[in-house]
C-alpha positions in Angstrom: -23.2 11.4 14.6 -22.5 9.8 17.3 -25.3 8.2 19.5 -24.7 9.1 23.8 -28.1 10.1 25.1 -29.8 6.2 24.1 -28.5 3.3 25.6 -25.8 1.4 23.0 -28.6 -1.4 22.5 -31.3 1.0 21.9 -29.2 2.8 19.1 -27.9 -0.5 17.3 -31.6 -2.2 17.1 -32.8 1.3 15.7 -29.9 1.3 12.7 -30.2 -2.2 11.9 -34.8 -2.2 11.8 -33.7 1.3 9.2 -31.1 -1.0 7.3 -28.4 1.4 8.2 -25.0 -0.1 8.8 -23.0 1.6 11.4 -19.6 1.4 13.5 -18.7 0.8 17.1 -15.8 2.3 18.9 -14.9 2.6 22.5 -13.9 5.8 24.0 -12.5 5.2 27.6 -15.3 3.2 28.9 -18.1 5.2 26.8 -19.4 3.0 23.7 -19.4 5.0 20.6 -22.0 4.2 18.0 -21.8 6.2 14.4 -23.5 5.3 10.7 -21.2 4.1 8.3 -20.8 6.2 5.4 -19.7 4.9 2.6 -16.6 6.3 0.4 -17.0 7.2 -3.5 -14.0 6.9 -5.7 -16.4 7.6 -9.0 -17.3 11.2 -10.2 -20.6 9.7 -11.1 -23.7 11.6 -10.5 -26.0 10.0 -8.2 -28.8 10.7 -10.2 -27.3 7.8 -12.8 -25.7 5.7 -9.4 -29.6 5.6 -8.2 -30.8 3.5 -11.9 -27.8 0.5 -11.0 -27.9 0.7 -7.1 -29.8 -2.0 -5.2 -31.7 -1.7 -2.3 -30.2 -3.0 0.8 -32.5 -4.9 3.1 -31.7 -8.1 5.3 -34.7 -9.9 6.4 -35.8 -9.8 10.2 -34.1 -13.1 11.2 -30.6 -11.5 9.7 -31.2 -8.4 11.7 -31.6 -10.6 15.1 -28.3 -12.5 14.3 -26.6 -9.0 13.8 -28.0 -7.7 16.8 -26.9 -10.7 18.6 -23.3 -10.5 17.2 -23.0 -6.9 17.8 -24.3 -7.6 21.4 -21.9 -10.0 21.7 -18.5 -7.9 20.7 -19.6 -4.5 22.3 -19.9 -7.0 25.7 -16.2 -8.2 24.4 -15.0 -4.4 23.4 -14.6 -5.2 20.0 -14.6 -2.4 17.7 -16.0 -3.0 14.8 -18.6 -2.2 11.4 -21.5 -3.5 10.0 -22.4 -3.1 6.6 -25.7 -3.9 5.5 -25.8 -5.6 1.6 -28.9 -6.6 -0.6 -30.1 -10.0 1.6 -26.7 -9.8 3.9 -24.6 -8.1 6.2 -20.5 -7.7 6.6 -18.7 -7.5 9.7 -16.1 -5.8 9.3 -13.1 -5.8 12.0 -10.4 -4.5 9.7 -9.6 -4.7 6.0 -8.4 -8.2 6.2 -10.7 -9.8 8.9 -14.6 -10.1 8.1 -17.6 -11.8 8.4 -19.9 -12.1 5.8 -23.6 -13.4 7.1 -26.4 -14.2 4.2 -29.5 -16.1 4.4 -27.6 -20.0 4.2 -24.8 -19.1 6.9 -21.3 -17.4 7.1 -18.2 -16.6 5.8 -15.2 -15.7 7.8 -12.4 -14.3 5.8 -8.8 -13.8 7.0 -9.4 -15.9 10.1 -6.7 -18.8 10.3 -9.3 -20.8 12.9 -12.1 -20.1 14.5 -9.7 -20.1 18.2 -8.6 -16.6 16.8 -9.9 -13.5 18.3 -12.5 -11.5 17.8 -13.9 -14.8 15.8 -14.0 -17.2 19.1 -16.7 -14.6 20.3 -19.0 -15.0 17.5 -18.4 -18.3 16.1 -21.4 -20.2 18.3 -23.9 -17.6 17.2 -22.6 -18.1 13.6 -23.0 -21.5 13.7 -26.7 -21.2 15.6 -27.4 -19.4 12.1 -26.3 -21.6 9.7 -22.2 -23.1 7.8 -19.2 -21.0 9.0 -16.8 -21.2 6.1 -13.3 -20.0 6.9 -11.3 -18.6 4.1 -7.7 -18.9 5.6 -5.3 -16.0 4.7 -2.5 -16.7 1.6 0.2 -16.8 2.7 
């Protein structure tokens, strides 16, 4: 579902006070924002998923860092997705490049220095938030 009619900011601040991750994408100069659904390898039925799952909240302070991140990359036109964990969120630019945010500070994984993009954008207002760890890629 893709969000037109509200303004980008408008439509990320919703998702993030319902604790709904969601992806941005850029279509000519029109910023796309869509939930993130998630994909299910298991034939379990969710009836027995629903006794294991957690629920997944962040606190208000992680939503305003995730808003201001978010801000931050669609300004940059940065595609990216944010997944919303039980007391953290994931930023997720690809499958190798991510930022994990929790309650303490940050993890940046895949990143070889915090010079490399999309990370340069986002590294102050990591570090306003708490310890940026980077976990350099193996080589």
């Amino acid at each position: 579902m893709a969000e037109r009619f509200m303004e980008w900011r408008e439509t990320i601040k919703s998702l993030l006070d319902q604790n709904k991750g969601f992806e941005v994408s850029y279509e000519g100069s029109e910023v796309r924002i869509s939930e993130v659904k998630g994909v299910s390898k298991a034939k379990v039925k969710l009836g027995d998923l629903r006794k294991y799952a957690g629920r997944k909240v962040i606190r208000k302070e992680l939503r305003e860092v995730a808003f201001s991140l978010a801000e931050r990359l669609v300004e940059a036109k940065v595609p990216f997705k944010v997944v919303i964990g039980s007391g953290e969120f994931t930023l997720r630019f690809d499958l190798d490049h991510y930022v994990r945010v929790h309650g303490e500070g940050s993890v940046a994984v895949g990143f070889s220095s915090k010079d490399e993009k999309p990370l340069n954008l986002i590294y102050g207002l990591l570090e306003d938030h708490g310890p940026v760890r980077l976990l350099t890629p193996v080589k």
